[in-house]
C-alpha positions as CSV (number, residue, x, y, z in Angstrom):
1,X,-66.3,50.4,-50.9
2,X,-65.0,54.1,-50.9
3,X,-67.6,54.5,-48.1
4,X,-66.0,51.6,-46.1
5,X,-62.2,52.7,-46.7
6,X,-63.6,56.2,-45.5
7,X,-65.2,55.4,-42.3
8,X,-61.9,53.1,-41.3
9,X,-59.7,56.5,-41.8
10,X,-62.0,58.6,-39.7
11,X,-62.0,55.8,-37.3
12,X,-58.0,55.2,-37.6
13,X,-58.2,59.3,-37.3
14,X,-59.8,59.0,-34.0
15,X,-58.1,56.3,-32.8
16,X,-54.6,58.0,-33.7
17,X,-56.1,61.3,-31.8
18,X,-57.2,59.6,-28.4
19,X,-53.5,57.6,-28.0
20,X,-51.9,61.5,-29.1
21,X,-54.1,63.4,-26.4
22,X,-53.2,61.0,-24.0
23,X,-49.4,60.2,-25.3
24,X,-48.8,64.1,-24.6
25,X,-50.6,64.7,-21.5
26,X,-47.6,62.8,-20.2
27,X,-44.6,65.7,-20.1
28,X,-42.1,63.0,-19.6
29,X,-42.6,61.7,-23.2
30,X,-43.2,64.9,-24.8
31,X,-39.5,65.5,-23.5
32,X,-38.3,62.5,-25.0
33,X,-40.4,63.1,-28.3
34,X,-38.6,66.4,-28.4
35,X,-35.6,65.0,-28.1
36,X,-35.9,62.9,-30.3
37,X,-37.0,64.9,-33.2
38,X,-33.4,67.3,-32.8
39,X,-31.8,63.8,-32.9
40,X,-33.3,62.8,-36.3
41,X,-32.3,66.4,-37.4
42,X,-29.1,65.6,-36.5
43,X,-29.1,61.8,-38.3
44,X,-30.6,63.4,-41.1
45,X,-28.1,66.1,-41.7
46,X,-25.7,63.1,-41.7
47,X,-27.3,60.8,-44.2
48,X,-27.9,64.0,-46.6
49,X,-24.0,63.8,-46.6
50,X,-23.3,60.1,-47.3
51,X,-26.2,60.2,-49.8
52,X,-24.5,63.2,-51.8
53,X,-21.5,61.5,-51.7
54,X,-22.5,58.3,-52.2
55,X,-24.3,59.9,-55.0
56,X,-21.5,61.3,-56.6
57,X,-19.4,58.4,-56.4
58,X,-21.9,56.4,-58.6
59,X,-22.2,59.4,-61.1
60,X,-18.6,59.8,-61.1
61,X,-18.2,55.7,-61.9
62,X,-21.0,55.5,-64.2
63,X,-23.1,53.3,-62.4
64,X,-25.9,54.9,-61.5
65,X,-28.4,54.4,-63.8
66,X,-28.2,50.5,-63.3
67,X,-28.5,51.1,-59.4
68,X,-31.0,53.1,-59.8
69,X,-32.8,51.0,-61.7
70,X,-31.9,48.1,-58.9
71,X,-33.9,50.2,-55.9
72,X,-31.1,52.7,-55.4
73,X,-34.0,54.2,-52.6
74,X,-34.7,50.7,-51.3
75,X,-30.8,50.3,-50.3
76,X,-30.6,53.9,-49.2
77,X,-33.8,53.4,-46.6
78,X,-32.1,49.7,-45.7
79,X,-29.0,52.4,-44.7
80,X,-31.2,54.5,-43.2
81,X,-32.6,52.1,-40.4
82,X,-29.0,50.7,-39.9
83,X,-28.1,54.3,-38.3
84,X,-31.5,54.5,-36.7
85,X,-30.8,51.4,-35.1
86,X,-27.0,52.5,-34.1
87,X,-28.2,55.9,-32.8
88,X,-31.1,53.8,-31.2
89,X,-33.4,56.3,-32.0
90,X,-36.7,54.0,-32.1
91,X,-39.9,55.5,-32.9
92,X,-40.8,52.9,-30.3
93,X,-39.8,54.8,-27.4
94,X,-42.4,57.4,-28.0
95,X,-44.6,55.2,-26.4
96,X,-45.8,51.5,-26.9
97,X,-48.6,51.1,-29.3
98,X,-48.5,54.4,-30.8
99,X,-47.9,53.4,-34.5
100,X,-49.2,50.5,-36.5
101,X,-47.4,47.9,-37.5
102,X,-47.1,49.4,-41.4
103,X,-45.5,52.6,-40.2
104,X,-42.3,54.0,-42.4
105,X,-39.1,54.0,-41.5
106,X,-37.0,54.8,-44.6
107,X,-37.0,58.5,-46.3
108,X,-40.1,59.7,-45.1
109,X,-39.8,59.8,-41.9
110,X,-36.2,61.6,-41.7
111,X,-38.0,63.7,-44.6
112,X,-35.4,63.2,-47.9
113,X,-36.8,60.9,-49.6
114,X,-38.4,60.3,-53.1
115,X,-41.9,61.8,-53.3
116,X,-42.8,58.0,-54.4
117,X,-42.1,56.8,-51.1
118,X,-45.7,56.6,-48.9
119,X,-45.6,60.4,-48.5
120,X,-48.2,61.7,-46.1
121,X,-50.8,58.9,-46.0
122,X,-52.9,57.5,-43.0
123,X,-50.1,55.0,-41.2
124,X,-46.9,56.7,-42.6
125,X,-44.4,58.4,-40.0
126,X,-44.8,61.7,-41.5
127,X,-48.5,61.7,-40.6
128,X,-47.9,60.0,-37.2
129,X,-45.2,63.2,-37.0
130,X,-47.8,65.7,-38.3
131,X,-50.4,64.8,-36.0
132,X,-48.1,64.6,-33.3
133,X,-47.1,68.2,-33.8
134,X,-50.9,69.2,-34.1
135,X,-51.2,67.7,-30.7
136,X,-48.7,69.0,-29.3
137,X,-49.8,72.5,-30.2
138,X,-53.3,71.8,-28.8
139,X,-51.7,70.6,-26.0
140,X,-50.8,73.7,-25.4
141,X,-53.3,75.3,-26.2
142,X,-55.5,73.1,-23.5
143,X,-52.5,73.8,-21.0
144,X,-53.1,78.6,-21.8
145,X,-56.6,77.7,-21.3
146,X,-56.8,76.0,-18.3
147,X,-53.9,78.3,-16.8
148,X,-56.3,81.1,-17.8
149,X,-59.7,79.1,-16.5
150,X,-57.8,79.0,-13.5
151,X,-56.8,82.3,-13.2
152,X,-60.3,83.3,-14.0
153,X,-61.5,80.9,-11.0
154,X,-58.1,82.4,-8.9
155,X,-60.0,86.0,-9.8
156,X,-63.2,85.2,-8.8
157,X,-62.4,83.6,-5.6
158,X,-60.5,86.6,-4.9
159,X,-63.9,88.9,-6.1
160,X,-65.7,86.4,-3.4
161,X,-63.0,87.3,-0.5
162,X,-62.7,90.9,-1.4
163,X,-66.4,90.9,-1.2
164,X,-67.0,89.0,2.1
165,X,-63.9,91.0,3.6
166,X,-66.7,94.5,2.2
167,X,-69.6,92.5,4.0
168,X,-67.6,91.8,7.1
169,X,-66.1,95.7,7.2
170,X,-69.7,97.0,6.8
171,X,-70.8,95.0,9.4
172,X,-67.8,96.3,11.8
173,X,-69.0,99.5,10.8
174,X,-72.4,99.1,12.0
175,X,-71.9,97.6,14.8
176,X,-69.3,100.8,16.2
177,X,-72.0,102.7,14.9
178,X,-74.1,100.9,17.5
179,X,-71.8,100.6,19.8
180,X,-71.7,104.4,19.7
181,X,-74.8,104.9,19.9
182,X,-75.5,103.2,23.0
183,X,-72.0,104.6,24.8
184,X,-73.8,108.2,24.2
185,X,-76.8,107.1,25.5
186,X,-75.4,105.7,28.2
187,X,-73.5,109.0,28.9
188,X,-76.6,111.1,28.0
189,X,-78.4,109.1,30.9
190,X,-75.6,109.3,33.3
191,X,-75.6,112.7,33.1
192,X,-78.9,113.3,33.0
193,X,-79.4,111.1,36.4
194,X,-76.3,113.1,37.9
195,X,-78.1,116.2,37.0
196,X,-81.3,115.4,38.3
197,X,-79.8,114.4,41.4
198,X,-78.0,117.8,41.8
199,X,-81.9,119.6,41.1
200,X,-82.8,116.9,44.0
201,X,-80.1,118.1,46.6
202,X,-80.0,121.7,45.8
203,X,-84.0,121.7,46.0
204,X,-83.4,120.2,49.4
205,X,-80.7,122.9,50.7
206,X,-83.0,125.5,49.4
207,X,-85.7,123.6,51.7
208,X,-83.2,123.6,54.6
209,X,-82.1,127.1,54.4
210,X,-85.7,128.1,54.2
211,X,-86.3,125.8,57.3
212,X,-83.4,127.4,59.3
213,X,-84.3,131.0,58.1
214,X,-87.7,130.1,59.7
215,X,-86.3,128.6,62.9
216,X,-84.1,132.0,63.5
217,X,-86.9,134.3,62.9
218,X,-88.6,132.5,65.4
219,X,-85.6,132.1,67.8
220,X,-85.4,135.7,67.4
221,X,-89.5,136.3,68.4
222,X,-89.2,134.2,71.0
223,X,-86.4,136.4,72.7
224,X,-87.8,139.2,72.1
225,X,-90.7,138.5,74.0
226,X,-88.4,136.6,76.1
227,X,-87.0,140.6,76.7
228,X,-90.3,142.3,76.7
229,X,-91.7,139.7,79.5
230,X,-88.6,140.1,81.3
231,X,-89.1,144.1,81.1
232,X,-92.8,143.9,82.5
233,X,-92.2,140.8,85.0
234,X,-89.2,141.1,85.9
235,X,-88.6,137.8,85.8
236,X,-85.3,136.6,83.9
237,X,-85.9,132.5,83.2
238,X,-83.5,130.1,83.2
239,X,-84.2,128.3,79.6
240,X,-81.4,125.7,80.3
241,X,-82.8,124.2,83.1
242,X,-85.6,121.5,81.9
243,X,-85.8,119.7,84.6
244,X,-87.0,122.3,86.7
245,X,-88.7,125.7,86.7
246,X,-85.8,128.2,87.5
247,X,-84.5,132.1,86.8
248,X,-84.3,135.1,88.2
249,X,-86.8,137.8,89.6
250,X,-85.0,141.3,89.6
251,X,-86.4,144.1,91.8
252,X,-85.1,147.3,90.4
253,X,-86.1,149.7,93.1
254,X,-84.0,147.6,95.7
255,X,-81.5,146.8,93.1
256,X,-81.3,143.1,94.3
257,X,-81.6,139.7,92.2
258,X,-83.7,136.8,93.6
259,X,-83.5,133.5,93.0
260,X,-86.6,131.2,92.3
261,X,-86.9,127.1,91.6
262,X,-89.8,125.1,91.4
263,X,-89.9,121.7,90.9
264,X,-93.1,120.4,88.4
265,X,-92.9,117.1,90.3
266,X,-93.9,118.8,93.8
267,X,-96.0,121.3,92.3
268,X,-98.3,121.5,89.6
269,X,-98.6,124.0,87.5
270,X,-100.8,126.6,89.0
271,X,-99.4,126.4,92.2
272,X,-96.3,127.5,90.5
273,X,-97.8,130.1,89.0
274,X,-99.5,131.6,91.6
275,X,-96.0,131.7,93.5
276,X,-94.6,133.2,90.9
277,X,-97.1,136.5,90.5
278,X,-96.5,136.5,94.5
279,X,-93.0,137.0,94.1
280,X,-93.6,139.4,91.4
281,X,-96.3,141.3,93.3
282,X,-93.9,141.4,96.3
């Protein structure tokens, strides 16, 4: 039988516990549960008044003994739920459902009365209060850790960005590194290319001035001997002329300058010759 009364508490417990959890995931009524509870202060603060003085009075008249023995506390909690009712502070706006049908309403809830009344046991408003404070508190509790579980998440999201931001600035890195790399080789080639282009053409003026240097060394032979025929022929050519065979035959002893022309196309070329060592021979 003890087992059976046992297990219906723990179940009552749980019961109590699930409608709690999800009576104060609601802010709206743990507002209202708040204000309620500085409400009953203030109601309570009021009926320790009237039951002083209604207290005294009875003392003071002799009486109480006889209302005691009546259910003094029965007519006090009877009081007690008039003002709750006037004040409309009903336990039934915490939330519908959230109390059995047995809960108290006299001095225990509002926390003055008689230690006989049903105190802190499984039903009573005290315990319903009790466990509602213990929620709340874990409430709270559940509320700093998730505002720390998501700060830890926040905080590791930002470790995540912070590294991808690394990965992204390392891969910037490398790739002006490459970048780089290529823009120098790119110069180094260029400049290498120019260079080699410079060997090219100063290799080829070299070629040219040697060709020149060759052409007026030979320009120079040939009028030497030009001169030294001239000196034993006497014959001055004319090396403008192509089209024909022309100069001049100079006879020193008679001081006098002769003019001779062939034409190749009349004559051939011994014939012009042979003319040539007559005038000479002359």
């Amino acid at each position: 039988m003890g087992d059976l009364s046992r297990k219906t508490d723990v179940k009552s417990v749980i019961a109590y516990s699930d409608d709690l959890v999800g009576f104060l995931s609601d802010e709206k009524d743990v507002n209202n549960l708040t204000q309620h509870l500085e409400q009953s202060k203030v109601l309570q603060s009021q009926c320790d008044a009237d039951y002083n003085d209604v207290l005294s009075l009875l003392q003071g008249n002799k009486v109480a003994p006889a209302l005691l023995a009546m259910g003094f506390d029965e007519m006090v909690s009877a009081e007690v739920q008039q003002l709750v009712s006037e004040q409309d502070l009903k336990f039934d706006s915490l939330g519908e459902g959230m109390l059995p049908a047995g809960r108290c309403w006299g001095d225990c809830w509002l926390g003055f009365g008689p230690a006989s009344c049903c105190g802190r046991g499984l039903g009573s408003a005290c315990y319903i209060t009790d466990k509602l404070l213990h929620a709340s508190d874990y409430q709270k509790r559940i509320d700093v850790s998730k505002k720390k579980s998501d700060e830890a998440r926040s905080e590791a999201a930002s470790d995540a960005e912070m590294d991808l931001l690394q990965q992204e600035l390392e891969e910037e890195f490398q790739r002006e590194l490459l970048i780089g790399d290529l823009f120098v080789n790119s110069v180094n080639t260029v400049i290498t290319n120019e260079i080699n282009d410079l060997e090219n053409q100063r290799a080829s003026v070299e070629e040219r001035r040697e060709i020149l240097r060759k052409l007026e060394q030979d320009e120079m032979r040939a009028q030497m001997k030009l001169s030294m025929y001239a000196s034993v022929t006497n014959i001055i050519p004319n090396l403008h002329e192509n089209s024909k065979i022309s100069g001049h035959i100079v006879k020193r002893d008679r001081k006098a300058v002769e003019k001779f022309e062939f034409d190749p196309s009349e004559a051939t070329a011994f014939d012009t010759c042979n003319n040539i060592w007559n005038m000479i021979s002359l």
